[in-house]
C-alpha positions as CSV (number, residue, x, y, z in Angstrom):
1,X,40.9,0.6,-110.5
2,X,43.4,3.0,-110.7
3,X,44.9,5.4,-108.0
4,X,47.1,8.5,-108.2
5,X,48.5,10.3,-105.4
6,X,50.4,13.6,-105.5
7,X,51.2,13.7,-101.9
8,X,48.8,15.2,-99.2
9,X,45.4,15.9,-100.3
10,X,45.7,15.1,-103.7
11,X,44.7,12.0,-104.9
12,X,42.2,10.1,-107.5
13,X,40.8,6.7,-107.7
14,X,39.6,6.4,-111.1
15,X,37.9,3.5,-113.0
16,X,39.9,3.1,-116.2
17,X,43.4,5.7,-115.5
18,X,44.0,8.7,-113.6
19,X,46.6,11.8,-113.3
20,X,46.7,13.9,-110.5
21,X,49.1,16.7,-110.7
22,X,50.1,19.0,-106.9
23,X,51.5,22.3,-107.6
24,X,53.7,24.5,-105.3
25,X,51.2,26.4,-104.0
26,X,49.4,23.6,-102.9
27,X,46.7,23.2,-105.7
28,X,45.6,19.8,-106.7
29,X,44.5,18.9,-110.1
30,X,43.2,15.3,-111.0
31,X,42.1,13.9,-113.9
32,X,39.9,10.2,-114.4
33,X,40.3,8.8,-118.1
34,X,37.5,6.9,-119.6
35,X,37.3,5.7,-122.8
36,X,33.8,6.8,-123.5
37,X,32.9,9.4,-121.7
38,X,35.5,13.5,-122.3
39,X,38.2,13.7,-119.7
40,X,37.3,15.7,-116.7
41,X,39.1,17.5,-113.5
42,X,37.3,15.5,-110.4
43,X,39.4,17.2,-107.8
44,X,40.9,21.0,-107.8
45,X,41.8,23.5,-104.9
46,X,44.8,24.4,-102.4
47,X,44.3,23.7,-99.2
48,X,40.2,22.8,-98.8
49,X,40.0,21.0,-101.9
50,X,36.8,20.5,-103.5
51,X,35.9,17.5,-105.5
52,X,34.2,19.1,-109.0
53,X,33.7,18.3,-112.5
54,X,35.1,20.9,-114.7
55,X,35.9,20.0,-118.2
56,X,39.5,19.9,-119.8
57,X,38.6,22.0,-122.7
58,X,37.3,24.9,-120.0
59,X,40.0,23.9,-117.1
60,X,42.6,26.9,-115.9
61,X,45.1,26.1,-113.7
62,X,45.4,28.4,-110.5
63,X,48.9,28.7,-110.6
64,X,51.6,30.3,-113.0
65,X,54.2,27.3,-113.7
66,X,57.5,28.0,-115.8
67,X,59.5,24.7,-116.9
68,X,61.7,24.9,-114.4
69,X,58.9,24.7,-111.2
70,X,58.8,22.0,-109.2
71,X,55.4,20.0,-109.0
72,X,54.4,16.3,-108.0
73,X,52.7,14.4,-110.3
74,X,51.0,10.9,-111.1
75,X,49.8,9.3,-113.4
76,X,48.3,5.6,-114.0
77,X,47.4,3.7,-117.4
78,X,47.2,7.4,-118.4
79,X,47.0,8.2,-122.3
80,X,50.3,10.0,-123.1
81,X,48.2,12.6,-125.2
82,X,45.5,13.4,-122.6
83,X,48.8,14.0,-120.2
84,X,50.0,16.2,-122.8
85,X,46.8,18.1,-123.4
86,X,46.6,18.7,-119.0
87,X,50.4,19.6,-119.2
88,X,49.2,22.3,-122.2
89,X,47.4,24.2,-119.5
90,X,50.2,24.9,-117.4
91,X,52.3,25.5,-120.5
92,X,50.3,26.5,-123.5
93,X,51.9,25.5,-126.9
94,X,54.9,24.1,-125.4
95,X,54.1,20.3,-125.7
96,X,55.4,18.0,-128.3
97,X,53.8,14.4,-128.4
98,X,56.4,12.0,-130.8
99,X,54.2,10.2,-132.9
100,X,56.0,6.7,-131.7
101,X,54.4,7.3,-128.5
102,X,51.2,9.0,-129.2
103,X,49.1,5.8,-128.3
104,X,51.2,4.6,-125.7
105,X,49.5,4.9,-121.7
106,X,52.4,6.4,-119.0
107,X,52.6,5.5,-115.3
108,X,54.8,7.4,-113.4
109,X,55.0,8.7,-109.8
110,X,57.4,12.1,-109.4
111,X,57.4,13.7,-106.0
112,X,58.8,17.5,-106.4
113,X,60.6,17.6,-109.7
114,X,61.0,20.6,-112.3
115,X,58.2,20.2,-114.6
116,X,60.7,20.1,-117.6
117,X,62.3,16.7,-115.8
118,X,58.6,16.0,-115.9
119,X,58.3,16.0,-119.4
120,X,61.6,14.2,-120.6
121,X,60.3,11.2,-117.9
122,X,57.0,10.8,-119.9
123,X,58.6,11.1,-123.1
124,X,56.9,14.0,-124.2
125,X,59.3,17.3,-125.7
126,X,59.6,20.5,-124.7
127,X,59.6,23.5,-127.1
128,X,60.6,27.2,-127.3
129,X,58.2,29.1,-129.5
C-alpha cells in the first residue's frame, strides 16, 4: 500500500502508488495509480473535502498556480509521466518529461515549496512557450 500526505486533510492510501498534491488555497488533489485500470482524482475540495472519482483527462484544478506558488505535494512509487500529466493541469504545456526518466516511479514528500522547485526535484523541466 502506498500513502501520500500533503498536510491536513489531504491524503491518499492507494493500492499500487499515489500523488496527492495541497494547493494554497487549501484544495486537495489526489491521485491512485493502477496499472490497469485510467488514473483517477479520489479526493478533491478546500476545506470539506469530498472523496470523488473524476477522471484525469476531464480533471480542472480549482486554483490558478504560476511556477513560482507554493504547494505541498506527495508522491509514492508514482509514474514520473502520470505526475507530469497532473502537474499539466496546473500548468498547461509547460512540462517536459527527459526521455531517461520517462519510465522511472518518483517518491518525494515537499511541504510548501514553489512549484518550479517542485519540478527540478522530480526531475521533470520547465518551459516558456
Amino acid at each position: 500500500m502506498a500513502r501520500c500526505d500533503a498536510g491536513g486533510d489531504c491524503f491518499a492510501t492507494c493500492r499500487d502508488g499515489c500523488a496527492c498534491i495541497g494547493d494554497i488555497d487549501g484544495n486537495c488533489y489526489c491521485v491512485c495509480f493502477r496499472d490497469t485500470i485510467q488514473t483517477q482524482i479520489v479526493r478533491v475540495g478546500g476545506p470539506n473535502i469530498q472523496v470523488k472519482t473524476v477522471r484525469l483527462k476531464t480533471f480542472k484544478p480549482r486554483s490558478k498556480v504560476t511556477p513560482q506558488s507554493k504547494i505541498s505535494i506527495c508522491t509514492h512509487n508514482f509514474p514520473i509521466g502520470n505526475l507530469a500529466q497532473l502537474l499539466d493541469k496546473f500548468l498547461p504545456n509547460k512540462i517536459v518529461v527527459p526521455a531517461n526518466i520517462a519510465t522511472n516511479r518518483v517518491t518525494l514528500s515537499l511541504k510548501n515549496r514553489p512549484l518550479s522547485r517542485i519540478l527540478v526535484d522530480s526531475g521533470l523541466k520547465l518551459v516558456n512557450i
